[in-house]
C-alpha positions as CSV (number, residue, x, y, z in Angstrom):
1,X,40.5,65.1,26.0
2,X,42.2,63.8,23.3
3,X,42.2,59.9,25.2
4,X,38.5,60.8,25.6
5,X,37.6,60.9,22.8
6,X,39.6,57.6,21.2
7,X,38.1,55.6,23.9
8,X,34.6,56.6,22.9
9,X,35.5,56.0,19.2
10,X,36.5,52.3,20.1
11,X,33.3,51.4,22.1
12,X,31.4,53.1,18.5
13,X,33.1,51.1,16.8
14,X,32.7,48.1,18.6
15,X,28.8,48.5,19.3
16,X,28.2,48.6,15.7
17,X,30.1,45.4,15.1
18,X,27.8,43.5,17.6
19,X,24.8,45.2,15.8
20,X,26.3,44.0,12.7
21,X,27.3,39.9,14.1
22,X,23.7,39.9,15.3
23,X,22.1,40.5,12.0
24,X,23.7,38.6,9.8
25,X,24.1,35.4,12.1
26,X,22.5,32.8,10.4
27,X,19.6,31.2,13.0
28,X,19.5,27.3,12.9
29,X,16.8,25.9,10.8
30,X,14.7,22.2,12.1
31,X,14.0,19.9,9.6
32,X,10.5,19.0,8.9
33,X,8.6,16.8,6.5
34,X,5.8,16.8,4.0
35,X,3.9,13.3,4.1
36,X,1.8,12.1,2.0
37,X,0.7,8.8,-0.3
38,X,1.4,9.1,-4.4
39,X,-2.9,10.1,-5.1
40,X,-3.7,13.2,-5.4
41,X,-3.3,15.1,-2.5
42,X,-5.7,18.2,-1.0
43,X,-5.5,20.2,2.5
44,X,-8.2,18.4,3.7
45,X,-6.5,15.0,4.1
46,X,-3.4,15.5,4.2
47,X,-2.0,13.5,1.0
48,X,-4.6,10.6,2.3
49,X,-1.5,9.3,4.0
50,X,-3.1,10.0,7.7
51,X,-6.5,8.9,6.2
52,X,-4.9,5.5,5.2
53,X,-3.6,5.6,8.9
54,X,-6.9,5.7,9.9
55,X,-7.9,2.7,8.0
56,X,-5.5,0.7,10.4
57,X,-7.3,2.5,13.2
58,X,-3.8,5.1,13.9
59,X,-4.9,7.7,14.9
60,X,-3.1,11.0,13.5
61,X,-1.3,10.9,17.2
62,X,0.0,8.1,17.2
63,X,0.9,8.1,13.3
64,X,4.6,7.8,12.6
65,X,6.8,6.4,10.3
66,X,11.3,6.0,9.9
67,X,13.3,7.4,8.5
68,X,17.2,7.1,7.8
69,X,19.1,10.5,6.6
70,X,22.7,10.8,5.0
71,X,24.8,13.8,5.0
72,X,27.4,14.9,2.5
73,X,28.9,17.7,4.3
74,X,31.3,20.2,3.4
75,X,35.4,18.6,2.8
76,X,36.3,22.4,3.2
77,X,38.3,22.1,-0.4
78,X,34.8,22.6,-2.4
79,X,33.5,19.3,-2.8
80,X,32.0,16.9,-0.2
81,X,33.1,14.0,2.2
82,X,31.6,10.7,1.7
83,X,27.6,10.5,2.9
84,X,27.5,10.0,6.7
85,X,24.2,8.9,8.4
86,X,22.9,11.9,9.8
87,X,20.4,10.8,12.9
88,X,23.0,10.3,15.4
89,X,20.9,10.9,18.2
90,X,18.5,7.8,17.0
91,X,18.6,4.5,17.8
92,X,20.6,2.5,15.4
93,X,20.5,5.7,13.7
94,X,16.6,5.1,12.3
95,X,14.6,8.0,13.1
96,X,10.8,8.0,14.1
97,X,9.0,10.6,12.5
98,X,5.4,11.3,14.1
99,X,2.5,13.6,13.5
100,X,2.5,16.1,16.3
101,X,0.4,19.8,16.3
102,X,-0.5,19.5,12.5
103,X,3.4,18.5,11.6
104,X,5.6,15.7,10.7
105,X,8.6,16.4,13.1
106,X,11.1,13.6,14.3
107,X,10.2,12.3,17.5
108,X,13.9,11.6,19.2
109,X,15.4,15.0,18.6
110,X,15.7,18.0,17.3
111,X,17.4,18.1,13.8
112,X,19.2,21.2,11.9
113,X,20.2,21.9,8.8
114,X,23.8,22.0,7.9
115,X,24.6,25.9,7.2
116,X,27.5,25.1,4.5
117,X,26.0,26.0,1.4
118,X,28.4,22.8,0.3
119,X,26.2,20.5,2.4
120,X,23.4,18.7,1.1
121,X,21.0,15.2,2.7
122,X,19.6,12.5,1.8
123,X,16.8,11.0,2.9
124,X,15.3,7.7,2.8
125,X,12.0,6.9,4.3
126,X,9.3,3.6,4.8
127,X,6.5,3.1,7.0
128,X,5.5,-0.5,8.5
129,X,2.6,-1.7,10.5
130,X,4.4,-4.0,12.6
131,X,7.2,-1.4,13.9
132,X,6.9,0.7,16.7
133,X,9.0,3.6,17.9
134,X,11.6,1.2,19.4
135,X,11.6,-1.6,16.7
136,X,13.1,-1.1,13.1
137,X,12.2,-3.7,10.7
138,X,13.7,-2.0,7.6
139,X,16.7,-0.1,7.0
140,X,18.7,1.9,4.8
141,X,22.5,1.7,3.9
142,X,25.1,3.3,1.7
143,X,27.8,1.3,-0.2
144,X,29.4,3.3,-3.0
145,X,27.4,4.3,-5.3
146,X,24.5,2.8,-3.9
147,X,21.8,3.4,-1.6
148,X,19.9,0.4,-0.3
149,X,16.5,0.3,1.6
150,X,16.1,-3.1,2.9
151,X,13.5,-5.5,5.0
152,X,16.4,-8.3,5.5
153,X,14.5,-10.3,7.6
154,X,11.8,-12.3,6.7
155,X,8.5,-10.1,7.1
156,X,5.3,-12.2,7.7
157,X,2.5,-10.9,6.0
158,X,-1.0,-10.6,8.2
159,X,-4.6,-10.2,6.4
160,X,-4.5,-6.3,7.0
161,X,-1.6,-5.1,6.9
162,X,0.6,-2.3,5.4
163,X,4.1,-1.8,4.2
164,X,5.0,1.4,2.2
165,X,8.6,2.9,0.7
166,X,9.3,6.2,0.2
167,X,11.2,7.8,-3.2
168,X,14.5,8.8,-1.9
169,X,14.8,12.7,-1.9
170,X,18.4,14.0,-2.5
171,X,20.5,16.9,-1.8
172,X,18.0,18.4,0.6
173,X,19.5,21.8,2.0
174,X,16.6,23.8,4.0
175,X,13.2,23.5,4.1
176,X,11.3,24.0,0.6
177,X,7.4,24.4,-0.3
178,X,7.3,22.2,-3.3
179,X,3.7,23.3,-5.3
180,X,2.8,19.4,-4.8
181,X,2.2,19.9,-0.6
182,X,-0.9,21.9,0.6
183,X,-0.9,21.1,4.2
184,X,-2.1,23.6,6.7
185,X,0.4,24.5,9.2
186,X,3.0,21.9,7.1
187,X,4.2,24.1,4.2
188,X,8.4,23.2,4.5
189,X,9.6,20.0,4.9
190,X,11.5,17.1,3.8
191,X,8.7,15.9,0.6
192,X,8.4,12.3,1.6
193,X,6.2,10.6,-0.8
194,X,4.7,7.2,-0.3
195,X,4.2,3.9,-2.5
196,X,2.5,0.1,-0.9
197,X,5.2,-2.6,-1.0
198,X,2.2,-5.2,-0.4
199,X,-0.8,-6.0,-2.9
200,X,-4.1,-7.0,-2.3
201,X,-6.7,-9.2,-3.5
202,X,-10.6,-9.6,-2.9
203,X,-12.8,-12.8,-4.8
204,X,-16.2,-11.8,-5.6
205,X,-18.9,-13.8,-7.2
206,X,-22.7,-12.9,-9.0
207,X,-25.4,-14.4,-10.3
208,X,-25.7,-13.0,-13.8
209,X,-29.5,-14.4,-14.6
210,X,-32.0,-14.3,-11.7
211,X,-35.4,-15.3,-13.4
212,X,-36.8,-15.4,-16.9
213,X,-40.3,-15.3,-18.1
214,X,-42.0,-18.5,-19.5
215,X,-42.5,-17.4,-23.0
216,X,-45.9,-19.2,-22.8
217,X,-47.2,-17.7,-20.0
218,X,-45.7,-14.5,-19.1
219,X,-47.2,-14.4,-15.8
220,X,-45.2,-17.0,-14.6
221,X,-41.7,-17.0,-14.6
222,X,-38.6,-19.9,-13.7
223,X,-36.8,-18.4,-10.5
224,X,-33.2,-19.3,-9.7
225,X,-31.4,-19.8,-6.6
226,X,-27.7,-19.8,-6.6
227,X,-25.2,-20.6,-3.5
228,X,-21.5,-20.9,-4.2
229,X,-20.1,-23.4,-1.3
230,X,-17.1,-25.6,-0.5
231,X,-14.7,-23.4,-2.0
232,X,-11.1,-24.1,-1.7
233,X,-7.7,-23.2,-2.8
234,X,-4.3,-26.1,-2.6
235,X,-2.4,-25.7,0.5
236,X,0.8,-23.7,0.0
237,X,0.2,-22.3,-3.0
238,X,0.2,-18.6,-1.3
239,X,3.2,-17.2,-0.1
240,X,3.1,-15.4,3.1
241,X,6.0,-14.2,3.9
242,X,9.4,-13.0,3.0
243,X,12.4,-10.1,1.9
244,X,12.2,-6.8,0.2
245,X,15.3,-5.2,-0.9
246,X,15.0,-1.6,-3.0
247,X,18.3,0.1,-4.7
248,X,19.2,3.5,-6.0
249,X,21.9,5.1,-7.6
250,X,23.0,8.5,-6.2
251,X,20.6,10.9,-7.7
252,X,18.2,8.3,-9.0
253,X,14.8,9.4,-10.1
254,X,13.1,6.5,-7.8
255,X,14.3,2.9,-6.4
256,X,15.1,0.2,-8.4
257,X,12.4,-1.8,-7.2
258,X,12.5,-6.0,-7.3
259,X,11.3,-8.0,-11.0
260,X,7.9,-7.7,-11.5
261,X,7.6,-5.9,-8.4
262,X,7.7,-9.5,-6.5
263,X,9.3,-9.5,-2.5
264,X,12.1,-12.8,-2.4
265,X,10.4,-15.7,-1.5
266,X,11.7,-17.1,2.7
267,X,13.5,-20.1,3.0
268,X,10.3,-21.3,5.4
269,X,7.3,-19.8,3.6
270,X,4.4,-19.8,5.7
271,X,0.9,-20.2,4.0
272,X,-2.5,-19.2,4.8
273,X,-5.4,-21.8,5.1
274,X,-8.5,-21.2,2.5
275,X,-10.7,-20.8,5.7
276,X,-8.4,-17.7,6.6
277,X,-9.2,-16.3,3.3
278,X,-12.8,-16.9,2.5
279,X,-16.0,-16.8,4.9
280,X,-16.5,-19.5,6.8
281,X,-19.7,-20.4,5.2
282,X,-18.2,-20.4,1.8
283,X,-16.0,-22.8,2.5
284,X,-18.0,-25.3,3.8
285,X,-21.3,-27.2,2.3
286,X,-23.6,-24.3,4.1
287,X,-22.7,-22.3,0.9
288,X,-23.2,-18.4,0.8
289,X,-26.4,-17.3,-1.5
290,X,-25.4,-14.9,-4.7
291,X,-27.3,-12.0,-5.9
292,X,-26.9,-9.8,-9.2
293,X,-24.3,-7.7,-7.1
294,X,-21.1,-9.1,-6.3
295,X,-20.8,-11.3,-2.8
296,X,-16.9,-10.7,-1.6
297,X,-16.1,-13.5,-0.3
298,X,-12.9,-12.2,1.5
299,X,-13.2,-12.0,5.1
300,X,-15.3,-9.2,6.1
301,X,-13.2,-8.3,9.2
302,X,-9.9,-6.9,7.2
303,X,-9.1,-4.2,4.5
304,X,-11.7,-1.6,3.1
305,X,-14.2,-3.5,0.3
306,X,-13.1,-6.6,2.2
307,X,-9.5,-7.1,0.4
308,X,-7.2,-9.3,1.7
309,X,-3.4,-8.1,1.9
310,X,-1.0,-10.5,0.1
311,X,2.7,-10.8,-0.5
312,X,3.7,-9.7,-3.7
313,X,4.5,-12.9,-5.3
314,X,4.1,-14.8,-8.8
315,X,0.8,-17.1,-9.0
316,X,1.7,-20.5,-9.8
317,X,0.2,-23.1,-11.7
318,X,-0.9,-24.5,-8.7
319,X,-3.1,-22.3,-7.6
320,X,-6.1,-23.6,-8.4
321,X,-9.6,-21.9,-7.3
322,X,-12.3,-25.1,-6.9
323,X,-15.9,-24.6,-5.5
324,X,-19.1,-26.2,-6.0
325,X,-22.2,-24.6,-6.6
326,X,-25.8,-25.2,-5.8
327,X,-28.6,-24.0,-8.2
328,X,-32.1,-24.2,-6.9
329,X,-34.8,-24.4,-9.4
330,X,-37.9,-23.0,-9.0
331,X,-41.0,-21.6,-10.7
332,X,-43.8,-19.4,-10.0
333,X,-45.9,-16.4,-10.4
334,X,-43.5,-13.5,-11.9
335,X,-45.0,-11.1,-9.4
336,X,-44.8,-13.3,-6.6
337,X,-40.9,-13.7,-7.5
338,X,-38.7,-16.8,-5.7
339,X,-40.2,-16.5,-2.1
340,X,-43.2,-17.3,-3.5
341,X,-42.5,-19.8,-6.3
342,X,-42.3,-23.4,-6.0
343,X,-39.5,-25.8,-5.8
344,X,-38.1,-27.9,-8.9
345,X,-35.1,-29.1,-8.3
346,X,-31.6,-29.0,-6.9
347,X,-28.1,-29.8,-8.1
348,X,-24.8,-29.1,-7.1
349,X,-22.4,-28.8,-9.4
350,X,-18.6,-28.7,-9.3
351,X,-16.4,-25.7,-10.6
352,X,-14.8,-28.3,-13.1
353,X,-18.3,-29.7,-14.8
354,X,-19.5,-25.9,-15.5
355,X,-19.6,-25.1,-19.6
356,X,-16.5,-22.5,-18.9
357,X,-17.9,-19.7,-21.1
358,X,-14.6,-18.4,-20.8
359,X,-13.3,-18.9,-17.8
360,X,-10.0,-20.6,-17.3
361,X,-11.3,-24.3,-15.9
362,X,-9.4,-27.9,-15.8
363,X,-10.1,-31.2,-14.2
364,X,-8.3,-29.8,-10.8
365,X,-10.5,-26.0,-11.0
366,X,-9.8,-22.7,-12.2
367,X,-6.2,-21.8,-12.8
368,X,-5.6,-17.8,-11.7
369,X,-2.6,-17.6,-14.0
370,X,-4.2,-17.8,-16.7
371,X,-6.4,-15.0,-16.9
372,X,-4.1,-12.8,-18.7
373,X,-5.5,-9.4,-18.2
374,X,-4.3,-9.7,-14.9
375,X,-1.5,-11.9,-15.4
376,X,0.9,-14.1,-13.5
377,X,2.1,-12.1,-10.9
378,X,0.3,-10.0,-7.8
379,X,2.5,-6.8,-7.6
380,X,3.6,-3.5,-5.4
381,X,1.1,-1.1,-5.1
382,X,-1.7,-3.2,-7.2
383,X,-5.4,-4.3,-6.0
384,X,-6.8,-7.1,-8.0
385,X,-10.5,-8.2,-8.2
386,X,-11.6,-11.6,-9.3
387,X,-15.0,-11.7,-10.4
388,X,-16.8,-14.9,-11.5
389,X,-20.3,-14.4,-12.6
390,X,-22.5,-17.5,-12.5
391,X,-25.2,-17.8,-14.7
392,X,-27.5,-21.0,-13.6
393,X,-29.7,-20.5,-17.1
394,X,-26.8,-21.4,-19.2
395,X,-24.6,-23.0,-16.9
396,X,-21.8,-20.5,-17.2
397,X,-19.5,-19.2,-15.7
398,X,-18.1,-15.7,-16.6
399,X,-15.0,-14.3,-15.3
400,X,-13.8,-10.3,-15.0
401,X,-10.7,-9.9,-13.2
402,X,-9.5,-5.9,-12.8
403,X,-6.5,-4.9,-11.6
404,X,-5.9,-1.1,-10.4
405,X,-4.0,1.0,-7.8
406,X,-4.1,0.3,-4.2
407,X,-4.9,3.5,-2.5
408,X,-8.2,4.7,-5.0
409,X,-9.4,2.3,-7.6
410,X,-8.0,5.1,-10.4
411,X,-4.7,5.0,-12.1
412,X,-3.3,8.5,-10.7
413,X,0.2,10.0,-11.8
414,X,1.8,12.8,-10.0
415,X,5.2,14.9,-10.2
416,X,7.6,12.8,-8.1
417,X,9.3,14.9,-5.6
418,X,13.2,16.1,-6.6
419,X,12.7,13.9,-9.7
């Protein structure tokens, strides 16, 4: 009786030992991501970064972007071994990360997070028009102490296109629901927060006096007729393509991003023609006609409000901006208004003959670089706006160039993920 009853006492015992391994075993965790652009981000468009996919025409299936991970694991003497990259399973160790069942979730494999309260990654992450789940244009490397996330090869820049860097996160360790991520069905993840490595740029022109009223007879009125034409800017003067090379220290607040935010310049530069830039009618002697509301003349066929997508580069004295324009003369009836009034006269006039009112103009045409409130430079992240407005009464011509943020028009600032 007495062996009874020890052998029942050892199966006890050992039941509530598997009871007890089962509950405390820690399960393995998957790694996911929070995506979104730096404006302001709301449930209902996920960070805008799926609704700037959308302006590419990606739809959120076939959204994506790479990623390159770093672990410091556990030495097993307290501290940590030297960072490791962490996708083995990848290609070339650059992860895809795509937009599956209302998550960001790699697209190769499943990934875990280390369990050694000692282990920590890093991530690095960018996203690129041109790559595809089997290319990798960019890349990310570790020599001590620094991180680098690099396009190394010369990238050629089209009329729409996209290139965006993500902050570095650090010393991820599970899956957190930072306040700044709203996303239904996405609250843990990896915060992976976008900035544009491209700028763009959009030339608009407006007639700043339509008609006045003859002072002598105010029921008649002189009507003008404005058409800028023949516009032109020097062959290479516009950079197209070329390197972009980011740093960071361990633990750096953001990447130590290139001098005045301006990609290195290729060896063999190609350059865009002015027909690629402007309308075809505005570069030849057809002309386009202006109204009080700002004509873009960019082409109409590429980015939102008909921006073109440039290089980050610094603007030259050679580029020069020439046109010609044609004002038609006419007067009439002020009810009637221009349809109805009769021809004067016509003359075309060249960029360089216009009283400049302002406007930055020399014997070879307008000179970009000099209007300072945008500066010498088109940077990262920036949309710029050059407005000329024409006045034919005065023979003027104003200018108004603006330069804001690329994703809304509005300077935004937001809490930077693990800053």
């Amino acid at each position: 009786m007495k062996k009874l009853y020890t052998i029942l006492a050892i199966a006890a015992v050992a039941a509530v030992g598997c009871a007890k391994t089962e509950v405390v075993s820690t399960p393995d965790v998957k790694i996911g991501y929070q995506v979104a652009n730096y404006s302001t981000q709301t449930k209902a468009d996920d960070g805008g970064f799926l609704k700037e996919m959308e302006a590419f025409s990606i739809a959120a299936a076939d959204a994506m972007f790479k990623s390159v991970a770093f672990i410091n694991a556990d030495n097993g003497n307290g501290g940590q071994e030297a960072p490791a990259r962490f996708y083995a399973a990848a290609t070339d160790q650059v992860e895809t990360i795509k937009y599956a069942s209302n998550q960001w979730a790699p697209a190769g494999a499943d990934y875990y997070w280390p369990k050694s309260p000692n282990s920590d990654i890093d991530f690095f992450s960018w996203f690129d028009l041109t790559e595809t789940a089997d290319t990798h244009v960019a890349n990310a490397t570790f020599s001590s102490p620094t991180y680098t996330l690099a396009w190394t090869a010369d990238r050629t820049i089209a009329l729409k296109d996209n290139v965006m860097y993500a902050d570095p996160v650090w010393k991820q360790k599970k899956n957190t629901k930072p306040a700044t991520y709203h996303k239904d069905g996405v609250t843990e993840g990896v915060p992976t927060l976008f900035h544009h490595a491209l700028a763009q740029v959009r030339f608009q022109f407006k007639q700043k006096t339509m008609s006045k009223v003859d002072t002598k007879n105010t029921s008649n009125s002189t009507f003008w007729v404005v058409k800028v034409k023949n516009i032109t800017i020097p062959a290479n003067t516009l950079k197209k393509n070329g390197t972009l090379s980011l740093t960071a220290a361990k633990d750096a607040t953001n990447w130590t991003v290139p001098a005045h935010n301006i990609w290195g310049a290729a060896a063999s530069a190609a350059y865009w023609a002015t027909a690629d830039i402007f309308l075809a009618n505005a570069v030849s002697s057809t002309g386009i006609e202006l109204t009080s509301v700002a004509q873009t003349f960019s082409k109409t066929d590429q980015m939102a409000d008909e921006y073109i997508t440039v290089l980050p580069q610094q603007i030259g004295d050679a580029f020069l901006l020439n046109f010609d324009i044609e004002i038609e003369t006419k007067y009439g009836t002020t009810a009637g208004g221009a349809g109805s009034a009769t021809h004067v006269s016509t003359e075309t006039i060249h960029v360089k003959d216009f009283a400049n009112g302002g406007a930055i103009v020399n014997n070879s045409g307008i000179q970009l670089n000099l209007m300072t409130a945008i500066g010498s430079y088109w940077q990262m992240n920036k949309k710029y706006t050059y407005l000329f407005n024409i006045d034919p009464a005065t023979t003027t011509i104003l200018y108004d160039p603006a330069v804001e943020d690329w994703a809304t028009d509005v300077n935004h600032t937001q809490e930077i993920p693990n800053a």
